[in-house]
mmCIF file of the C-alpha atoms, coordinates in Angstrom:
data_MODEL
# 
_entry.id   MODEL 
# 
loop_
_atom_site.group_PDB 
_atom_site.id 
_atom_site.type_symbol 
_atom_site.label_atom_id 
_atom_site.label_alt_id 
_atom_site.label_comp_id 
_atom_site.label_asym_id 
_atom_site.label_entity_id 
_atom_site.label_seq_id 
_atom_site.pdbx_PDB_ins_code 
_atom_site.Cartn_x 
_atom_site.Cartn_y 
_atom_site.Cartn_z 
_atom_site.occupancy 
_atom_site.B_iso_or_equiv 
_atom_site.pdbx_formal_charge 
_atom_site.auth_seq_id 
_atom_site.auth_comp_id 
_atom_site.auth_asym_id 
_atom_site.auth_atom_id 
_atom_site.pdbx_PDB_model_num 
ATOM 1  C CA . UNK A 1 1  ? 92.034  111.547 121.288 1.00 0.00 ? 1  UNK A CA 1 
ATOM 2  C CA . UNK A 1 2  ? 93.760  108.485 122.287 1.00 0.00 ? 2  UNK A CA 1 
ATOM 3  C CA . UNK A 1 3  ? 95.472  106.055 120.565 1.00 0.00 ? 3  UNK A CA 1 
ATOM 4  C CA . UNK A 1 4  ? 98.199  103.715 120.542 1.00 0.00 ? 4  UNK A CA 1 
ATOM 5  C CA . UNK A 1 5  ? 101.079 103.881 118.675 1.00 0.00 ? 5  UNK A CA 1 
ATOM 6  C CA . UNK A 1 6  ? 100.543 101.223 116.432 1.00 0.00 ? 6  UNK A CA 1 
ATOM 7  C CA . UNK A 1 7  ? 97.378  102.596 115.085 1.00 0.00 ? 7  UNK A CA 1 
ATOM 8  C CA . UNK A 1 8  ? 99.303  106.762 114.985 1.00 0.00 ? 8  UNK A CA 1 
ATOM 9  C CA . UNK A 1 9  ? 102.193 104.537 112.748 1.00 0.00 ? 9  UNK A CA 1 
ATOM 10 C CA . UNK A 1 10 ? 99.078  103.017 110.789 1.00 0.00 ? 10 UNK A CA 1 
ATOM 11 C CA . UNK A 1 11 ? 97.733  106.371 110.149 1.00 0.00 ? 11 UNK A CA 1 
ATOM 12 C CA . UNK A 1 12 ? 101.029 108.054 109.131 1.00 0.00 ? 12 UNK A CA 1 
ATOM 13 C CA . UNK A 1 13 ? 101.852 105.394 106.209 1.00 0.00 ? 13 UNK A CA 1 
ATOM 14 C CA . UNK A 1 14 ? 98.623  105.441 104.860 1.00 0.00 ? 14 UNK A CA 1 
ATOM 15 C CA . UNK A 1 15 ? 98.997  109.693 104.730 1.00 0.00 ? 15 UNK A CA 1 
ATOM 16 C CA . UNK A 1 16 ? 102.408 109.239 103.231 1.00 0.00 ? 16 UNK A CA 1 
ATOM 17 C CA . UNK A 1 17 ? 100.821 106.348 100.417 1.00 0.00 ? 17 UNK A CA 1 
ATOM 18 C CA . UNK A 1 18 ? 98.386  109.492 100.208 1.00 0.00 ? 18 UNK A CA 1 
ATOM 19 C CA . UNK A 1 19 ? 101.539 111.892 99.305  1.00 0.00 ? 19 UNK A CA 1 
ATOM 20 C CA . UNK A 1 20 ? 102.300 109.296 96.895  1.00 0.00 ? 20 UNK A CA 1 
ATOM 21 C CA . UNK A 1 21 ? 99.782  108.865 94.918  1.00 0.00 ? 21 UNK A CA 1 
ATOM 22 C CA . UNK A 1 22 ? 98.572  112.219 94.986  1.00 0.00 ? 22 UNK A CA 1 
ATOM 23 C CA . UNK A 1 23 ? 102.555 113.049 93.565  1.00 0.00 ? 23 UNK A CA 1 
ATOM 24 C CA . UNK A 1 24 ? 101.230 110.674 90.263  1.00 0.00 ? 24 UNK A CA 1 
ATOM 25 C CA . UNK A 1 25 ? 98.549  112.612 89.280  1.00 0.00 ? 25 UNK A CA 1 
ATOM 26 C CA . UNK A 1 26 ? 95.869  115.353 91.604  1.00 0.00 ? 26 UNK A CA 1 
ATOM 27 C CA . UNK A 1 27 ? 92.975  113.646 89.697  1.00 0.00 ? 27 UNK A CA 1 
ATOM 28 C CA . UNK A 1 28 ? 91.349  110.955 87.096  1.00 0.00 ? 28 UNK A CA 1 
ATOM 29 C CA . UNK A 1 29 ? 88.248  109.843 85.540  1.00 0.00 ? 29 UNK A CA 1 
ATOM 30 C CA . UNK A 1 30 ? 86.675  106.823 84.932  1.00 0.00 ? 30 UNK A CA 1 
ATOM 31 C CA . UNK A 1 31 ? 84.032  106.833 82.660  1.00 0.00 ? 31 UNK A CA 1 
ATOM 32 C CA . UNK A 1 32 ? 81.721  109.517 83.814  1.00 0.00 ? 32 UNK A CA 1 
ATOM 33 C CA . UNK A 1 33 ? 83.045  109.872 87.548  1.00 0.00 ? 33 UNK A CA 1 
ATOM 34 C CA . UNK A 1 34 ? 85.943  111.409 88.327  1.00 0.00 ? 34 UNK A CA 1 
ATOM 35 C CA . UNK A 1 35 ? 87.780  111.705 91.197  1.00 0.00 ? 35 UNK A CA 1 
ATOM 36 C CA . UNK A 1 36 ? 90.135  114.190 92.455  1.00 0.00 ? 36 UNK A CA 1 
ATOM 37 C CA . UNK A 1 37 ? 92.230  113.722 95.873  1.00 0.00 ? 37 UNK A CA 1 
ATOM 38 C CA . UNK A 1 38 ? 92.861  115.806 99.055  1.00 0.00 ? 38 UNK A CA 1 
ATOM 39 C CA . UNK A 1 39 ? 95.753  118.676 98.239  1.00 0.00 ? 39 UNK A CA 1 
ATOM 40 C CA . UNK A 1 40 ? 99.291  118.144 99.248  1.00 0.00 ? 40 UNK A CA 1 
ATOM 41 C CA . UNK A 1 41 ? 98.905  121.124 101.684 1.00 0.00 ? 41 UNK A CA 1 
ATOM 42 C CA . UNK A 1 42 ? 96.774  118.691 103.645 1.00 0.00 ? 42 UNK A CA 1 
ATOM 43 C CA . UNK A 1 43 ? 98.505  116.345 103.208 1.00 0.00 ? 43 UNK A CA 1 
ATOM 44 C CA . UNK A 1 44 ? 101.515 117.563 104.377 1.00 0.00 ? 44 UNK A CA 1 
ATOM 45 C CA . UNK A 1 45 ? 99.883  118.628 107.050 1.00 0.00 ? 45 UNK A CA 1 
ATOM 46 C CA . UNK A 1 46 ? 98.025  115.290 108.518 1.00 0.00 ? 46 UNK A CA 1 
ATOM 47 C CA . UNK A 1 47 ? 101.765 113.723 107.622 1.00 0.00 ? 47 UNK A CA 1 
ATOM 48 C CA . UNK A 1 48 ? 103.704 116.676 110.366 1.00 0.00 ? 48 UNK A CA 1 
ATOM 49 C CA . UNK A 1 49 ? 100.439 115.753 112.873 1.00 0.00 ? 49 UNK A CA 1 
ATOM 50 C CA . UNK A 1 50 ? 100.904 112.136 112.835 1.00 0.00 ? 50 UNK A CA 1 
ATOM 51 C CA . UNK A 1 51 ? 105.372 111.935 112.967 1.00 0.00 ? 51 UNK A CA 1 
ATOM 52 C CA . UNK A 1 52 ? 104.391 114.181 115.871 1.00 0.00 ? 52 UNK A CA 1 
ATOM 53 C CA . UNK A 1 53 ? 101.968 111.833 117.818 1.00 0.00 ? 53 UNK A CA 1 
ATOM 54 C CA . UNK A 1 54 ? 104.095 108.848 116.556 1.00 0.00 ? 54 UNK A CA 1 
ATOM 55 C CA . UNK A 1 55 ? 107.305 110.780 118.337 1.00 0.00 ? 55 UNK A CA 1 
ATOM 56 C CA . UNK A 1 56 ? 104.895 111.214 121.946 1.00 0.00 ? 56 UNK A CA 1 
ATOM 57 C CA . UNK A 1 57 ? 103.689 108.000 122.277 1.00 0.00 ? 57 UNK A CA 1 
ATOM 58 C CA . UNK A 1 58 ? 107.443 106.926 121.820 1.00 0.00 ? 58 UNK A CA 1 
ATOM 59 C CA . UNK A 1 59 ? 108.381 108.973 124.018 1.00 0.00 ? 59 UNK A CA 1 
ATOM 60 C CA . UNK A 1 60 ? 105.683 108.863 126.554 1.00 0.00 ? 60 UNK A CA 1 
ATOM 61 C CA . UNK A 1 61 ? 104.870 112.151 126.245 1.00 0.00 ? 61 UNK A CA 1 
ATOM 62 C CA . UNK A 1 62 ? 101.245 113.056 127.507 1.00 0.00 ? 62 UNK A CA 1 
ATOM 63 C CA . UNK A 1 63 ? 98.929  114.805 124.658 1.00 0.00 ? 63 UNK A CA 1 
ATOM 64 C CA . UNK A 1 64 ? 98.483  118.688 124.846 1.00 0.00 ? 64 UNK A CA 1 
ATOM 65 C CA . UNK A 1 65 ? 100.579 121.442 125.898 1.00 0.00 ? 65 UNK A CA 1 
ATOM 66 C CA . UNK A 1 66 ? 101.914 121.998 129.477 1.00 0.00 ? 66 UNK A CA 1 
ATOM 67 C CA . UNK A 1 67 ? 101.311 124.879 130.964 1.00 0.00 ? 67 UNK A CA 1 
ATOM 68 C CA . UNK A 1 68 ? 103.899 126.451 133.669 1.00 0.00 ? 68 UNK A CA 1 
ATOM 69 C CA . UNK A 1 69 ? 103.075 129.650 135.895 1.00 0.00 ? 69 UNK A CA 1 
ATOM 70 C CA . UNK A 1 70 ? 105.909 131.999 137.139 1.00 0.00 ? 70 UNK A CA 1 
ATOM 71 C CA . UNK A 1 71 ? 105.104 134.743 139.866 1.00 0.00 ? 71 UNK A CA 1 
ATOM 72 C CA . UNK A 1 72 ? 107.448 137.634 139.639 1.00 0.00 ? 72 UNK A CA 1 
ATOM 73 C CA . UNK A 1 73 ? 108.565 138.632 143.251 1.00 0.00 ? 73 UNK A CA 1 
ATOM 74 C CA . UNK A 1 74 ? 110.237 142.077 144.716 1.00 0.00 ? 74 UNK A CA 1 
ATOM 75 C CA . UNK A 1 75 ? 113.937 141.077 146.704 1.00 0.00 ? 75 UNK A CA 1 
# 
């Protein structure tokens, strides 16, 4: 995916307002519904994915892993 780093910043608050809330209570009800929010495993997780693509596009980084080849040779 591509994004810019505005929107990658935008997504990491709203996952760490997610921690937050999520620290003040797992679940509720109202009335009949209730409603119970995403684990802090997940969380956690979607909060390390996001610093990380918030740290590329700082840096200019390109997305994915680079791949180098090495060709052992006889002297």
């Amino acid at each position: 995916m591509s994004w810019t780093l505005e929107e990658a910043q935008n997504q990491l608050a709203i996952w760490i307002e997610a921690e937050s809330s999520v620290a003040t209570g797992q679940s509720y009800r109202i009335g009949t519904r209730q409603l119970t929010r995403a684990s802090l495993r997940e969380i956690a997780e979607r909060i390390k994915y996001w610093r990380a693509e918030v740290e590329r596009l700082k840096s200019g980084r390109k997305p994915g892993m680079r791949v180098m080849r090495a060709v052992p040779r006889d002297l």
